[in-house]
ZAPA-940278 format. One record per residue: residue number from 1; residue in one letter; chain; x, y, z negated of N, C-alpha, C in turn. Coordinates in nm, 3 decimals. Atoms other than C-alpha are relative to their C-alpha. Layout:
N
<rec dovo="NUM" milum="A" nuke="A" n_u="X" n_v="Y" n_w="Z" ca_u="X" ca_v="Y" ca_w="Z" c_u="X" c_v="Y" c_w="Z"/>
...
***
This chain:
57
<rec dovo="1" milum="X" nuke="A" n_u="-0.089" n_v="0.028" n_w="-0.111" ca_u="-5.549" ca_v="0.525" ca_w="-5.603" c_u="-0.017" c_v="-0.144" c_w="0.048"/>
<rec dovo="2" milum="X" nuke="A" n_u="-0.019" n_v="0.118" n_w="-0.059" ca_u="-5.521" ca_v="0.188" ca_w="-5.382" c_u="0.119" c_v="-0.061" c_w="-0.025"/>
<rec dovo="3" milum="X" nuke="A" n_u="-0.151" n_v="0.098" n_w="0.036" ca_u="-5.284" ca_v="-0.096" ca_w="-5.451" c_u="0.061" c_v="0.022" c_w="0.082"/>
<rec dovo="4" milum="X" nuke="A" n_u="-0.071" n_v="0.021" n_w="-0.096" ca_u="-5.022" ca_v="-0.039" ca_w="-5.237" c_u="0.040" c_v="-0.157" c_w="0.037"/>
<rec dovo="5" milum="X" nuke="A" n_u="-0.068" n_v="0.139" n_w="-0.009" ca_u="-4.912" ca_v="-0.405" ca_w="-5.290" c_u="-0.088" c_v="-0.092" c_w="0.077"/>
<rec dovo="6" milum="X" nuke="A" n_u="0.077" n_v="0.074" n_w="-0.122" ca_u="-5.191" ca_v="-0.543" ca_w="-5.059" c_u="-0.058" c_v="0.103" c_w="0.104"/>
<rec dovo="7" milum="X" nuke="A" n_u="0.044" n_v="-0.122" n_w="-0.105" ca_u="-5.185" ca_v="-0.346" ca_w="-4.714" c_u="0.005" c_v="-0.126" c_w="0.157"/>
<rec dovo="8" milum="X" nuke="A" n_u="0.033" n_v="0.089" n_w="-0.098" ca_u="-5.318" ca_v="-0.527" ca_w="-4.406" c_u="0.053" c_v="0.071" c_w="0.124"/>
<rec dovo="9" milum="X" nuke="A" n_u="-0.044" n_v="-0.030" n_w="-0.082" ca_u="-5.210" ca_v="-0.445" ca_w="-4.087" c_u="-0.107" c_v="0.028" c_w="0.146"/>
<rec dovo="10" milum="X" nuke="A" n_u="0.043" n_v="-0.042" n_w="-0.130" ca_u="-5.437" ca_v="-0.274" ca_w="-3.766" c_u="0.102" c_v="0.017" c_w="0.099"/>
<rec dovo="11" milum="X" nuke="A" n_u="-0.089" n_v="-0.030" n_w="-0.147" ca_u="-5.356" ca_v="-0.197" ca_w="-3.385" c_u="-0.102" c_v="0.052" c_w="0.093"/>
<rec dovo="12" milum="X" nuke="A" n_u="0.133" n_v="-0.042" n_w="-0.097" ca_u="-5.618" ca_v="0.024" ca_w="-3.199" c_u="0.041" c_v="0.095" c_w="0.108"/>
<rec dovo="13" milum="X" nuke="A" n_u="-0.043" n_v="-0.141" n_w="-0.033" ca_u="-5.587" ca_v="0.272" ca_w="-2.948" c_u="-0.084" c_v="0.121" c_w="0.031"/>
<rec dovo="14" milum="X" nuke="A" n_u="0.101" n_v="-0.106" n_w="0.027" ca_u="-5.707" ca_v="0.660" ca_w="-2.963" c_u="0.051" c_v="0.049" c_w="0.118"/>
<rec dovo="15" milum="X" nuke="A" n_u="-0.025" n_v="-0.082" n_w="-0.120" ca_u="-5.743" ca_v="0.923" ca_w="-2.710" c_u="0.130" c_v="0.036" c_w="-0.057"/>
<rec dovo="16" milum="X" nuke="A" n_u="-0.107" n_v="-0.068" n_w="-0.005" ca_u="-5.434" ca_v="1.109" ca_w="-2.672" c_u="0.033" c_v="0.113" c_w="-0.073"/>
<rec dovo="17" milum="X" nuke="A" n_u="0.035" n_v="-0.151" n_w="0.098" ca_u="-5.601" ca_v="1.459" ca_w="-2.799" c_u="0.023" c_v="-0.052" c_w="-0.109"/>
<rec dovo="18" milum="X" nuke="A" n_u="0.067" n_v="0.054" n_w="0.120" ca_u="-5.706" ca_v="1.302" ca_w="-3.069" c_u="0.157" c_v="-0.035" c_w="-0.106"/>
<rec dovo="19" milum="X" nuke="A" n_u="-0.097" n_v="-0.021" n_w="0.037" ca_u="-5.362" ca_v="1.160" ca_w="-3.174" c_u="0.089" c_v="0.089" c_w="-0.029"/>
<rec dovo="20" milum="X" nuke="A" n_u="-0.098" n_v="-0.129" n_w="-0.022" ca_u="-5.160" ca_v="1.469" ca_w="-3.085" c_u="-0.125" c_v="0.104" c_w="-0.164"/>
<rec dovo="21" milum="X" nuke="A" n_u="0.060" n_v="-0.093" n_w="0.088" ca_u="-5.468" ca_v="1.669" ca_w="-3.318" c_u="0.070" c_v="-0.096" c_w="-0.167"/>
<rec dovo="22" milum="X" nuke="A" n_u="-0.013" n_v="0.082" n_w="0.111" ca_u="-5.406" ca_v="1.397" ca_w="-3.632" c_u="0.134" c_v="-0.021" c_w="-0.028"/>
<rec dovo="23" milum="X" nuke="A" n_u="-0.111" n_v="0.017" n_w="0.004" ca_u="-5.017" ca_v="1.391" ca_w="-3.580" c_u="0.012" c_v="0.143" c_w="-0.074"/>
<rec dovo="24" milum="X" nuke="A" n_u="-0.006" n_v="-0.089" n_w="0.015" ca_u="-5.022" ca_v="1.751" ca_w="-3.623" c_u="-0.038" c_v="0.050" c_w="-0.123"/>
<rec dovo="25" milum="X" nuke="A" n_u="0.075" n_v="0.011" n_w="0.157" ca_u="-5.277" ca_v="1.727" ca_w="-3.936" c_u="0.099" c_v="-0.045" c_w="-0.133"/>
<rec dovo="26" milum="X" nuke="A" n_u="-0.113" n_v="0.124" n_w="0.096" ca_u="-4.996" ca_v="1.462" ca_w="-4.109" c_u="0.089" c_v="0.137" c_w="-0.018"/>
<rec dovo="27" milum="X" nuke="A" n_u="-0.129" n_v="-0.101" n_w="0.037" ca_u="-4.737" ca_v="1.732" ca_w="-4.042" c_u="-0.013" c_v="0.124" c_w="-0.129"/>
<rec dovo="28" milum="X" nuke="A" n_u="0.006" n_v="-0.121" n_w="0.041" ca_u="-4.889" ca_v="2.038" ca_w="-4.174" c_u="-0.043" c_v="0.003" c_w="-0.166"/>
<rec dovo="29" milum="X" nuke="A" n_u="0.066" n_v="-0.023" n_w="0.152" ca_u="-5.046" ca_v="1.873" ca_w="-4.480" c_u="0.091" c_v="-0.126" c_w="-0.090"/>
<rec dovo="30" milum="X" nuke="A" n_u="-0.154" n_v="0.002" n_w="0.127" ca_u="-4.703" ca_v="1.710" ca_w="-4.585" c_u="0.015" c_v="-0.161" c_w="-0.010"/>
<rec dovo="31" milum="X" nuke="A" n_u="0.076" n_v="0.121" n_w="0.019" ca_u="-4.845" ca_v="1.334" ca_w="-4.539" c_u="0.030" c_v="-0.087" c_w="0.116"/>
<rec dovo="32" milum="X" nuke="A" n_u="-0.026" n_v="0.088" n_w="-0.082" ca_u="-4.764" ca_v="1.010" ca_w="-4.347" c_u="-0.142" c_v="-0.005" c_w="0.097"/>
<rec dovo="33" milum="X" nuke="A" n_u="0.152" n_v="0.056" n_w="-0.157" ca_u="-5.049" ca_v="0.878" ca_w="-4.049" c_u="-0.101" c_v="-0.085" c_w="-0.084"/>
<rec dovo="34" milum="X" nuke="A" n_u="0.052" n_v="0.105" n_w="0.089" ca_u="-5.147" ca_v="0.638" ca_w="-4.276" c_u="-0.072" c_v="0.039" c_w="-0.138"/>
<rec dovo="35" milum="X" nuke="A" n_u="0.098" n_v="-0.060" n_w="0.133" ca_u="-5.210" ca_v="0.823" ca_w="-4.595" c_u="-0.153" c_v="0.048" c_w="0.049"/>
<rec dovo="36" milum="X" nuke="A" n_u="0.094" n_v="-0.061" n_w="-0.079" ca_u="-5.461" ca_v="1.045" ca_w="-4.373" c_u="-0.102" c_v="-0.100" c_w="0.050"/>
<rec dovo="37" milum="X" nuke="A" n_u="0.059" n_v="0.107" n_w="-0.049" ca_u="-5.581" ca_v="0.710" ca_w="-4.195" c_u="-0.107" c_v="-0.047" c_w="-0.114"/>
<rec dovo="38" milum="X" nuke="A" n_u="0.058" n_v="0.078" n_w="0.123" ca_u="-5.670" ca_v="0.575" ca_w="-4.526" c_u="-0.104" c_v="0.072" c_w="-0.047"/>
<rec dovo="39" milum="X" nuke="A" n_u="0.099" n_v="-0.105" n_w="0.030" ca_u="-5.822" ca_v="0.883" ca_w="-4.642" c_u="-0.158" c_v="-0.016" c_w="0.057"/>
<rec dovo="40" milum="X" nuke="A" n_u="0.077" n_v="-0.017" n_w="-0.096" ca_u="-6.035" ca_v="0.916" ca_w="-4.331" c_u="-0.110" c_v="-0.121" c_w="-0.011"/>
<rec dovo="41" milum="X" nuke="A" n_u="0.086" n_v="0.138" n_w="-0.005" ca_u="-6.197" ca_v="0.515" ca_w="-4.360" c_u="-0.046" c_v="0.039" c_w="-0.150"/>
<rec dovo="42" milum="X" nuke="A" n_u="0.060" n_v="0.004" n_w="0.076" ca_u="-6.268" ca_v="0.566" ca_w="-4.688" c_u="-0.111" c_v="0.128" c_w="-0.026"/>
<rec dovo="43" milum="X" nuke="A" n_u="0.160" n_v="-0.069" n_w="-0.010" ca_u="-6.490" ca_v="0.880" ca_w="-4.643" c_u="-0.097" c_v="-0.008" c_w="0.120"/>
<rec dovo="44" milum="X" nuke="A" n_u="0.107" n_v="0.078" n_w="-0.125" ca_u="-6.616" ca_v="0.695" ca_w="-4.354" c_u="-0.144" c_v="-0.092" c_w="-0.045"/>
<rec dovo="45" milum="X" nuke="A" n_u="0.128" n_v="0.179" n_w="0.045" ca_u="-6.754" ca_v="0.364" ca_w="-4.529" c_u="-0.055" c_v="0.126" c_w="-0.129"/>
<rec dovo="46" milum="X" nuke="A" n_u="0.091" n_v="-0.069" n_w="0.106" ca_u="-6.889" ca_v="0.661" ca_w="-4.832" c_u="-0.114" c_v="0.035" c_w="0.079"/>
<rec dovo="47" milum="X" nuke="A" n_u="0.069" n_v="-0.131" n_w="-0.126" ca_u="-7.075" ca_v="0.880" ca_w="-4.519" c_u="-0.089" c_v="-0.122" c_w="-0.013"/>
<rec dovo="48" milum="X" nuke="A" n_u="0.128" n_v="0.094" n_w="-0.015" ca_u="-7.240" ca_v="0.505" ca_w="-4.443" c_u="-0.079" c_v="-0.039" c_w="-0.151"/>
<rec dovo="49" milum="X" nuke="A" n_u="0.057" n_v="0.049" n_w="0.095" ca_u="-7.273" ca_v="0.399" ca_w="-4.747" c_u="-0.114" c_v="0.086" c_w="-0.065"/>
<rec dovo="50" milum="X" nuke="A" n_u="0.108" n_v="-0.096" n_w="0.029" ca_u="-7.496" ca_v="0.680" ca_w="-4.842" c_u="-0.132" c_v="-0.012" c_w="0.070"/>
<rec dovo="51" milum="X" nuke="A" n_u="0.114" n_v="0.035" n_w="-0.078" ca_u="-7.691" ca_v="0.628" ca_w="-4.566" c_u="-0.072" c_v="-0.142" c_w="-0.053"/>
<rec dovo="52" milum="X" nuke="A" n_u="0.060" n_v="0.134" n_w="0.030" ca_u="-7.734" ca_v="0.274" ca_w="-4.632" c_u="-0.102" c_v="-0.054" c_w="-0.142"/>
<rec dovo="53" milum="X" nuke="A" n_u="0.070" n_v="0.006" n_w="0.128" ca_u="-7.866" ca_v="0.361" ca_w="-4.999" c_u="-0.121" c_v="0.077" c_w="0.024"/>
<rec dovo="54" milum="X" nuke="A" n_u="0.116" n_v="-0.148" n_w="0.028" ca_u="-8.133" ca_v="0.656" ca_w="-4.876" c_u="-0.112" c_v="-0.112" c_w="0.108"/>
<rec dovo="55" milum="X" nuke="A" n_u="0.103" n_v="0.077" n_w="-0.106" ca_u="-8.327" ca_v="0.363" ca_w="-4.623" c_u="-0.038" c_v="-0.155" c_w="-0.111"/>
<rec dovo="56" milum="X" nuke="A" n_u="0.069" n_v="0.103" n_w="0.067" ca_u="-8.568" ca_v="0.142" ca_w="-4.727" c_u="-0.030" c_v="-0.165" c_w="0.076"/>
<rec dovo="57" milum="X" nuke="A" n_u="-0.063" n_v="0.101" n_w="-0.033" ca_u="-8.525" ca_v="-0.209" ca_w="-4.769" c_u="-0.157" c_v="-0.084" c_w="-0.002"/>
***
């Protein structure tokens, strides 16, 4: 799990769909914006990071 005790603060803005689809996601699977948010970046930076290990340096 992540420290909760150090949480930084963003401010971006998304399409509209996009919100309304991810609001809807939070609801159904029981979970704040943020849990999901968090989720989401961290199998983001894995997705690159994979990449970034399979190319030669």
């Amino acid at each position: 799990m992540t420290d909760t005790s150090k949480k930084s603060y963003i401010n971006t803005t998304v399409s509209t769909d996009l919100l309304k689809s991810f609001k809807i996601l939070a609801a159904q699977e029981e979970m704040r914006l943020n849990q999901l948010l968090e989720e989401a970046i961290r199998d983001l930076l894995k997705k690159y990071e994979k990449k970034a290990d399979g190319k030669q340096r």
